[in-house]
PASEBA-1860 file (N, C-alpha, C; in nm, 3 decimals):
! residues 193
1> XXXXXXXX> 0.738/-1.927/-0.971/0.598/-1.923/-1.009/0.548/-1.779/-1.008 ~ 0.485/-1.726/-1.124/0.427/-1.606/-1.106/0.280/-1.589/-1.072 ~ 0.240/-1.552/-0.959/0.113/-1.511/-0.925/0.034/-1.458/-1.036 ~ -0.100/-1.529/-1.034/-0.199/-1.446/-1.110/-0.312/-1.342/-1.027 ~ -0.367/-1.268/-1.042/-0.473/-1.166/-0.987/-0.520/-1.247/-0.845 ~ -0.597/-1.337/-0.904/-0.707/-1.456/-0.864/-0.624/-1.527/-0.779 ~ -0.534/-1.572/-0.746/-0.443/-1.631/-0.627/-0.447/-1.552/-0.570 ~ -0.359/-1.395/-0.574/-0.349/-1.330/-0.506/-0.457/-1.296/-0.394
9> XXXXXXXX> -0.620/-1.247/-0.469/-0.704/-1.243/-0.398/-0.754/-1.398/-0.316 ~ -0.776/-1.512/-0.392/-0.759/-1.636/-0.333/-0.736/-1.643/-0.160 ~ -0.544/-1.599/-0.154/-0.495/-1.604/-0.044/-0.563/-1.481/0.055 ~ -0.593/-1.357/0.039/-0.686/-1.263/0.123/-0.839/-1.373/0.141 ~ -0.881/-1.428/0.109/-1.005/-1.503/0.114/-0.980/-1.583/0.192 ~ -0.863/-1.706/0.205/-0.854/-1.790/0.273/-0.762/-1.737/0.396 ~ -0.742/-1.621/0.454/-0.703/-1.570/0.508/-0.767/-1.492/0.664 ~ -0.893/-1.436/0.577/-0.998/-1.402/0.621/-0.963/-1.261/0.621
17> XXXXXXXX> -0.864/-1.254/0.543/-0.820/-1.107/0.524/-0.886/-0.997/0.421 ~ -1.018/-1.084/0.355/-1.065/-0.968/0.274/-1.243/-0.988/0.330 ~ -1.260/-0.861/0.343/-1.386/-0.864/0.461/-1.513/-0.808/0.377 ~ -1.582/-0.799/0.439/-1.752/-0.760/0.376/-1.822/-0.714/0.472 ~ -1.863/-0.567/0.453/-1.970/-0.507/0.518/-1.953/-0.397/0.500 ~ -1.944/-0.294/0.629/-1.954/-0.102/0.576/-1.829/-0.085/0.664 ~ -1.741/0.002/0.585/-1.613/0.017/0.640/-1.550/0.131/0.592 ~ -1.535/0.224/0.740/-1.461/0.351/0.711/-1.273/0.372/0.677
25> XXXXXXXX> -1.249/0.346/0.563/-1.131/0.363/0.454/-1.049/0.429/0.526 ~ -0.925/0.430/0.578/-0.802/0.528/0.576/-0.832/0.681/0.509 ~ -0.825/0.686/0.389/-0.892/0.802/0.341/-1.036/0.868/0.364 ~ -1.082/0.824/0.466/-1.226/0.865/0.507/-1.308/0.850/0.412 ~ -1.292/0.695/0.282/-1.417/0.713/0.219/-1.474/0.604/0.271 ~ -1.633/0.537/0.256/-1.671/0.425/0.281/-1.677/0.322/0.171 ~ -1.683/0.159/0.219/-1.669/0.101/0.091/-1.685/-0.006/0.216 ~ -1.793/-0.085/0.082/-1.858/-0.231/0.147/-1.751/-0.357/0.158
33> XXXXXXXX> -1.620/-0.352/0.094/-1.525/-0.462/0.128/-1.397/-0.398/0.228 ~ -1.346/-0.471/0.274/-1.176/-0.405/0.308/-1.085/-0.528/0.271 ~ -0.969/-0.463/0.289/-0.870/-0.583/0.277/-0.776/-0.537/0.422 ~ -0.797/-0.643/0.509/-0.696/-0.673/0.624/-0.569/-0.668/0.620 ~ -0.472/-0.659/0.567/-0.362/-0.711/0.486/-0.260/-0.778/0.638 ~ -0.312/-0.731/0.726/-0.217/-0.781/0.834/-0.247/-0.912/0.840 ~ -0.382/-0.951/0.827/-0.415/-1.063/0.819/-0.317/-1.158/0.725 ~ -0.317/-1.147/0.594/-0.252/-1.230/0.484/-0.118/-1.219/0.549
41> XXXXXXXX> -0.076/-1.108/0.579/0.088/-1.090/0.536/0.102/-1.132/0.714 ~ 0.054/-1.186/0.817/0.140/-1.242/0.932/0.169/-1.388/0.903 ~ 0.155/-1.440/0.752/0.191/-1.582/0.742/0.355/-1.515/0.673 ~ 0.471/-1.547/0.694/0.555/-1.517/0.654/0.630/-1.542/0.488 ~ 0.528/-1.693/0.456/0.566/-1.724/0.344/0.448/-1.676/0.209 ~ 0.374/-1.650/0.275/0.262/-1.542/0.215/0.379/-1.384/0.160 ~ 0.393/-1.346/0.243/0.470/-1.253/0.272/0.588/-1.222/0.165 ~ 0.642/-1.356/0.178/0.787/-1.332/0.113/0.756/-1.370/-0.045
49> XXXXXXXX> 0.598/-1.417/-0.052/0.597/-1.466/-0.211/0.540/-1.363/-0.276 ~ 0.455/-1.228/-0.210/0.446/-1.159/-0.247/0.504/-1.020/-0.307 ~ 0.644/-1.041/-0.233/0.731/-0.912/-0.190/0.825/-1.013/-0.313 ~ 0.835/-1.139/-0.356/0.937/-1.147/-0.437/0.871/-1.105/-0.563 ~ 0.706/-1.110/-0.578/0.655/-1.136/-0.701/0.655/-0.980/-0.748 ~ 0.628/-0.871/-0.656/0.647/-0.725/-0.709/0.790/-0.683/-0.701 ~ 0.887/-0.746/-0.662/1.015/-0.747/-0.661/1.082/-0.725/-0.820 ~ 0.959/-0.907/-0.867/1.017/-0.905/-1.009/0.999/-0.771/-1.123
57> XXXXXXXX> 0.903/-0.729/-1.093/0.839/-0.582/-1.180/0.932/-0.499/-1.181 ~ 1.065/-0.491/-1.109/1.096/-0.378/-1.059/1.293/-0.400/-1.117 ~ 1.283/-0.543/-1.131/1.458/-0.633/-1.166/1.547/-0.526/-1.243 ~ 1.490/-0.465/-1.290/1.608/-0.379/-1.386/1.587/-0.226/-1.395 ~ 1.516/-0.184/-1.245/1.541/-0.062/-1.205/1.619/0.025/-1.141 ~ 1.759/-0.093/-1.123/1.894/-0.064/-1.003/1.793/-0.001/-0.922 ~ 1.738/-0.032/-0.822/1.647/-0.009/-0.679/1.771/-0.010/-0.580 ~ 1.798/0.086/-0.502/1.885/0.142/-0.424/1.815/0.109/-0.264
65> XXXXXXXX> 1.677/0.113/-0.243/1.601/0.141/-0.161/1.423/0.137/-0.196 ~ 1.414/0.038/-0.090/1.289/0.012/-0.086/1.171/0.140/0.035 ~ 1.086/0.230/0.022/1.045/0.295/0.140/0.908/0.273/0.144 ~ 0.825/0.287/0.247/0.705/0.190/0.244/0.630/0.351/0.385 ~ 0.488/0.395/0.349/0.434/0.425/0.470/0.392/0.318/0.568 ~ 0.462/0.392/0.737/0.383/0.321/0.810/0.218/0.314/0.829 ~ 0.184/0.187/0.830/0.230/0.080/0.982/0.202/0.024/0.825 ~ 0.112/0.016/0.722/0.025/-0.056/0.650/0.159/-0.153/0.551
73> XXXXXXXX> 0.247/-0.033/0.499/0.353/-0.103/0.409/0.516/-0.184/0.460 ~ 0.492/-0.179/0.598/0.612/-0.205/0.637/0.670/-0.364/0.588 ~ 0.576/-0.449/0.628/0.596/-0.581/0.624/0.606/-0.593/0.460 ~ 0.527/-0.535/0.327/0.503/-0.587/0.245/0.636/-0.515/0.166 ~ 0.682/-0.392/0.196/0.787/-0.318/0.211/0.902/-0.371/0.200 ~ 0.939/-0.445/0.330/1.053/-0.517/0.334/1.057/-0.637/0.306 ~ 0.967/-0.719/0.254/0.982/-0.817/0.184/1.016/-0.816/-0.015 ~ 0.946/-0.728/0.003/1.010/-0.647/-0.167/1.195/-0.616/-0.151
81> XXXXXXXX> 1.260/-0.483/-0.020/1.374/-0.474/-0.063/1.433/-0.624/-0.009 ~ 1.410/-0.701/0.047/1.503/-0.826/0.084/1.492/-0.920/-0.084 ~ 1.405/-0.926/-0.169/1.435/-0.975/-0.324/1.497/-0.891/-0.369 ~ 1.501/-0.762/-0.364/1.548/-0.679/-0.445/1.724/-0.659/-0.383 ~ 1.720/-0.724/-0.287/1.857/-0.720/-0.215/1.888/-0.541/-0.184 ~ 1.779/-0.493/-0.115/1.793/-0.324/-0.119/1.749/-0.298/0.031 ~ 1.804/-0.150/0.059/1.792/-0.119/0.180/1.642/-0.091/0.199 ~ 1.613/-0.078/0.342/1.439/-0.069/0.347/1.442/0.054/0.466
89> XXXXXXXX> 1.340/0.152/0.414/1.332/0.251/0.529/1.155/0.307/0.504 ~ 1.092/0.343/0.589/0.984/0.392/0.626/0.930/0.540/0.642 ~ 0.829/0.611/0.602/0.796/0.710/0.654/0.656/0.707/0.747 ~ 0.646/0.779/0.821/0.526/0.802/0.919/0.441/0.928/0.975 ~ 0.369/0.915/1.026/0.303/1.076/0.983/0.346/1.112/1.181 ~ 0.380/1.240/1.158/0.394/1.322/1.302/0.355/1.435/1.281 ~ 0.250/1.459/1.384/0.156/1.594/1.375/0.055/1.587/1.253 ~ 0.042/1.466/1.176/-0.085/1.451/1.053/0.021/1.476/0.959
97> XXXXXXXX> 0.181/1.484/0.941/0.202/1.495/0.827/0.302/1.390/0.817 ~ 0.351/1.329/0.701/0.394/1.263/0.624/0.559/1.299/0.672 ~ 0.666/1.238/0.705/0.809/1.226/0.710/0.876/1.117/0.757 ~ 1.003/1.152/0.707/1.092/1.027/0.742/1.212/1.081/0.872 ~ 1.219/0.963/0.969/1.254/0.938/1.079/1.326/0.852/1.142 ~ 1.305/0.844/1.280/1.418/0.707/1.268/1.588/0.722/1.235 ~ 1.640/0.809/1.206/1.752/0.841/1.143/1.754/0.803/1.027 ~ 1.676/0.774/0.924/1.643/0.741/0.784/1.714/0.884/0.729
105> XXXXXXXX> 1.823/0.848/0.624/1.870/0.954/0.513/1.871/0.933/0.385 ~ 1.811/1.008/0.316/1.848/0.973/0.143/1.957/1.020/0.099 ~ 2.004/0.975/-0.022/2.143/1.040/-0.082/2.097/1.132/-0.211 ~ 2.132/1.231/-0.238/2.037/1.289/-0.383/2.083/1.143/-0.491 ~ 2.001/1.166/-0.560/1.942/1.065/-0.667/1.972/0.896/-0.629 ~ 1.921/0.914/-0.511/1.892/0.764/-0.450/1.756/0.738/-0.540 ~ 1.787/0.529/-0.586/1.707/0.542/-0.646/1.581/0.399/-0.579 ~ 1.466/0.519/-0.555/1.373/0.430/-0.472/1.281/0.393/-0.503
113> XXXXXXXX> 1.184/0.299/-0.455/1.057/0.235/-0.481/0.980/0.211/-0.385 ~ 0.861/0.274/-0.408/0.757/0.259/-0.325/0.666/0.167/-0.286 ~ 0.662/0.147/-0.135/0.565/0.004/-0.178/0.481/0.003/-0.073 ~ 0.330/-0.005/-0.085/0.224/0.007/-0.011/0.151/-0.114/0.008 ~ 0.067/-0.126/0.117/-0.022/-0.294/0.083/-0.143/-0.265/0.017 ~ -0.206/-0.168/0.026/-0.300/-0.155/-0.071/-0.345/0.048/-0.084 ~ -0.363/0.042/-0.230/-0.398/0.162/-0.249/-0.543/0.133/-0.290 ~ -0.582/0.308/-0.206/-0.724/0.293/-0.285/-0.706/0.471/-0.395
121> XXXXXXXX> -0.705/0.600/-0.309/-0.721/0.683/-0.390/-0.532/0.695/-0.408 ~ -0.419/0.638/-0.305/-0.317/0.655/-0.318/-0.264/0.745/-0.265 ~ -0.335/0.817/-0.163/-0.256/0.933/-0.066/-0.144/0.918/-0.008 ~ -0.145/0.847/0.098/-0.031/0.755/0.159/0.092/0.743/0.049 ~ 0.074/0.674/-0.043/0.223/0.696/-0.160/0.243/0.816/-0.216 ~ 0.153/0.899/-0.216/0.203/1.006/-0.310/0.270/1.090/-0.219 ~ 0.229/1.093/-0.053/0.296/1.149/0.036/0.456/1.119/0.044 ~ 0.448/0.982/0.036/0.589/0.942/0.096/0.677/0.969/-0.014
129> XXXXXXXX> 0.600/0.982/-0.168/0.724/1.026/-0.278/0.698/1.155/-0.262 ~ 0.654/1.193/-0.169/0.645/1.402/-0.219/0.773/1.383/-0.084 ~ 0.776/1.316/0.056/0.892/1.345/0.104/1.020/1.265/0.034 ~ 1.023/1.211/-0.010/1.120/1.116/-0.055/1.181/1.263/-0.157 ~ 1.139/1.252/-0.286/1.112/1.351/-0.378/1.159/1.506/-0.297 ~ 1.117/1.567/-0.210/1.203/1.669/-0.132/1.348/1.667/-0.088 ~ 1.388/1.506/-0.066/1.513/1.489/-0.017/1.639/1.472/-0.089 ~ 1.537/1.474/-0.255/1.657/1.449/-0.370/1.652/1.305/-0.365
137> XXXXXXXX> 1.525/1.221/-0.344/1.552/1.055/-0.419/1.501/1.094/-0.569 ~ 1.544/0.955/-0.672/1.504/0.972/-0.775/1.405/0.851/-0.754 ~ 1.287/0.855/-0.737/1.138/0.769/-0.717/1.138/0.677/-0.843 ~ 1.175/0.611/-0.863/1.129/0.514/-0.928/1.023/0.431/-0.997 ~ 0.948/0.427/-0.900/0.819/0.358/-0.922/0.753/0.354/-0.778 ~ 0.609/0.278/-0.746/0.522/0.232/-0.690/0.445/0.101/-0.709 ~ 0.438/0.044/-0.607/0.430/-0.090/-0.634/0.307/-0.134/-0.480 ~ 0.210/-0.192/-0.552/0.089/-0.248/-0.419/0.080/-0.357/-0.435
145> XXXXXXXX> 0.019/-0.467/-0.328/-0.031/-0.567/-0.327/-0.179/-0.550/-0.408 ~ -0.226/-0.459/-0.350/-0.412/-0.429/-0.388/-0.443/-0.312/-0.451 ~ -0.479/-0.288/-0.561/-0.494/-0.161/-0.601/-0.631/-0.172/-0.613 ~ -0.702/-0.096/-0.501/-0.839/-0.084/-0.496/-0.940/-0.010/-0.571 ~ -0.814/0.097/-0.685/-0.883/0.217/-0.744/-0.930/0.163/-0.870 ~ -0.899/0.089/-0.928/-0.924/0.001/-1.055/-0.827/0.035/-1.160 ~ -0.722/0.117/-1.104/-0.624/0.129/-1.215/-0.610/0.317/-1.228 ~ -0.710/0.396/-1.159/-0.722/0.482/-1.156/-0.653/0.619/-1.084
153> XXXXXXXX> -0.581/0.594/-0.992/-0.490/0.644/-0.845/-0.340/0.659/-0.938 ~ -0.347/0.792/-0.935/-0.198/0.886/-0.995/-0.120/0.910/-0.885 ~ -0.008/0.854/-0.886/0.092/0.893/-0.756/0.170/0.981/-0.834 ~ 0.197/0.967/-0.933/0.296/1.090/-1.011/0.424/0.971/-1.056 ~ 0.442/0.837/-1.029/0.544/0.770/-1.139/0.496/0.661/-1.146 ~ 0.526/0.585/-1.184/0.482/0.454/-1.243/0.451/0.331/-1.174 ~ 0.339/0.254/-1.184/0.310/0.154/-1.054/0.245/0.009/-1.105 ~ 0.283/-0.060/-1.026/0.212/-0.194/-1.058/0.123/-0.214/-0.910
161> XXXXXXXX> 0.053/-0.329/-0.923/-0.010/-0.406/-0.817/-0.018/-0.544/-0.834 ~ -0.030/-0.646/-0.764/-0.041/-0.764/-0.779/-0.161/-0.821/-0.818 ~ -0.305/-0.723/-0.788/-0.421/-0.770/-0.742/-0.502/-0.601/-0.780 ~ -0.590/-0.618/-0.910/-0.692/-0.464/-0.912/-0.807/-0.555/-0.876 ~ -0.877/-0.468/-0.752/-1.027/-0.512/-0.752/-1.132/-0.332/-0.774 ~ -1.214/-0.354/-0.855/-1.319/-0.266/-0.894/-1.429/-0.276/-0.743 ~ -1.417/-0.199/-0.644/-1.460/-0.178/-0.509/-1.496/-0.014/-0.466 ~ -1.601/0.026/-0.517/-1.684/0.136/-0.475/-1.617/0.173/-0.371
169> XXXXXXXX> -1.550/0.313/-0.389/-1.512/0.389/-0.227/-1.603/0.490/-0.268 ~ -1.694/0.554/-0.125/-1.746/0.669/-0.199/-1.741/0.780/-0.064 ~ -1.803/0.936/-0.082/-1.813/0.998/0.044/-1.884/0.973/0.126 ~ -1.917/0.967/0.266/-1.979/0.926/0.354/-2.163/0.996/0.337 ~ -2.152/1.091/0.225/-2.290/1.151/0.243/-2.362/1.090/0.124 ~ -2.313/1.024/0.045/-2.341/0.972/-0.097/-2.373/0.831/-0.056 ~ -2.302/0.744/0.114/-2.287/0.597/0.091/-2.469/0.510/0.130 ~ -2.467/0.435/0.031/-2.609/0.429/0.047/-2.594/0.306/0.229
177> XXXXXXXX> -2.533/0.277/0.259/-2.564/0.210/0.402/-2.559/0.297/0.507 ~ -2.502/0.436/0.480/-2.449/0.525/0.600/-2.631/0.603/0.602 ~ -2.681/0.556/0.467/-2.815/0.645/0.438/-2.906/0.553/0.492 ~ -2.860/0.420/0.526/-2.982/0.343/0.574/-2.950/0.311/0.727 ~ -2.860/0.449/0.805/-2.807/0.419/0.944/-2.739/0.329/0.958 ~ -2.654/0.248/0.935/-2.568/0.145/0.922/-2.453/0.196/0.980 ~ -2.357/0.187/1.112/-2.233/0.265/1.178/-2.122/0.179/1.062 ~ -2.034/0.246/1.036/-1.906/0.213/0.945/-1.836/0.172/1.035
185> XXXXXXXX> -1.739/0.071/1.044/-1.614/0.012/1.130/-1.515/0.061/1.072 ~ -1.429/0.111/1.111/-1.283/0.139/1.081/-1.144/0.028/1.134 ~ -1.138/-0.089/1.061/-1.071/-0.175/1.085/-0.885/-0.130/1.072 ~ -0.869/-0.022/1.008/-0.729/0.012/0.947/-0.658/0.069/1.067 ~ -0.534/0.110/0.993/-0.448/0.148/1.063/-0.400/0.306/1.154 ~ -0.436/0.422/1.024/-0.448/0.540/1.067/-0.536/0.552/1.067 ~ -0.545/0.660/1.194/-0.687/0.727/1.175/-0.628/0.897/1.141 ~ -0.830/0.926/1.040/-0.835/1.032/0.984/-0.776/1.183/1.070
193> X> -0.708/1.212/0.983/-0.607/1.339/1.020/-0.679/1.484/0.974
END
């Protein structure tokens, strides 16, 4: 069965994984929805139907390796390379920057795919293909559950998402609730570096 948009978001709804109010973004912007994703993706079969369905996007890219930033892409990460029958490795930030660890090695022109749970401006991926991309992988693509930017977020190769929602991120001096005193929650994973 192939997922449509509207399921996808569906399951964040009945999840309680897609939220409403004022919320300070990973990227330090604000924006009146979030998406939980830990929420959706601790059901396992949630999980594995999502990671097969961006799996399929990807069938005839010989994918060598699946790499995902921590903490946000891990789960959605390795449910992509287990369809793709591909190895799965992670990067994480030490000292605010972006690398891979763990004893994680690339081979030059390893060929990889990126996979995040949700992008909004796409920092987080463009990081992990700028280290990936240093080590001599050949990057492949990018691949989200949520693409929050509306289609807009350049990682530098080619990307799908399961799910675009059109969701105002803006700067904290522009956000009209931060202007009506309203404190922002930061529900995510990193904090601002």
């Amino acid at each position: 069965m192939t997922l449509q948009a509207e399921q996808v978001i569906e399951k964040f709804r009945r999840t309680g994984a897609l939220l409403e109010g004022h919320f300070l973004l990973s990227s330090g912007l604000h924006s009146s929805v979030y998406l939980q994703c830990a929420l959706v993706l601790q059901y396992p079969r949630t999980a594995k139907e999502f990671g097969q369905e961006i799996a399929a996007h990807f069938q005839d890219a010989e994918i060598q390796t699946v790499a995902s930033p921590a903490i946000g892409g891990i789960v959605i990460g390795h449910e992509v390379a287990r369809a793709l029958n591909a190895r799965f490795i992670w990067t994480e930030r030490e000292n605010g920057k972006m690398i891979l660890r763990r004893g994680f090695s690339i081979s030059p022109g390893e060929k990889i795919l990126v996979v995040e749970d949700v992008m909004t401006p796409g920092g987080s991926t463009r990081e992990t293909i700028t280290v990936l991309q240093s080590l001599g992988a050949d990057v492949r693509g990018a691949a989200s559950i949520i693409d929050r930017s509306s289609g807009s977020a350049d990682v530098g190769v080619p990307r799908i998402a399961l799910a675009t929602l059109d969701v105002p991120a803006v700067e904290p001096a522009i956000c009209e609730a931060c202007l009506r005193g309203e404190q922002a929650v930061k529900p995510g994973s990193r904090k601002k570096q």
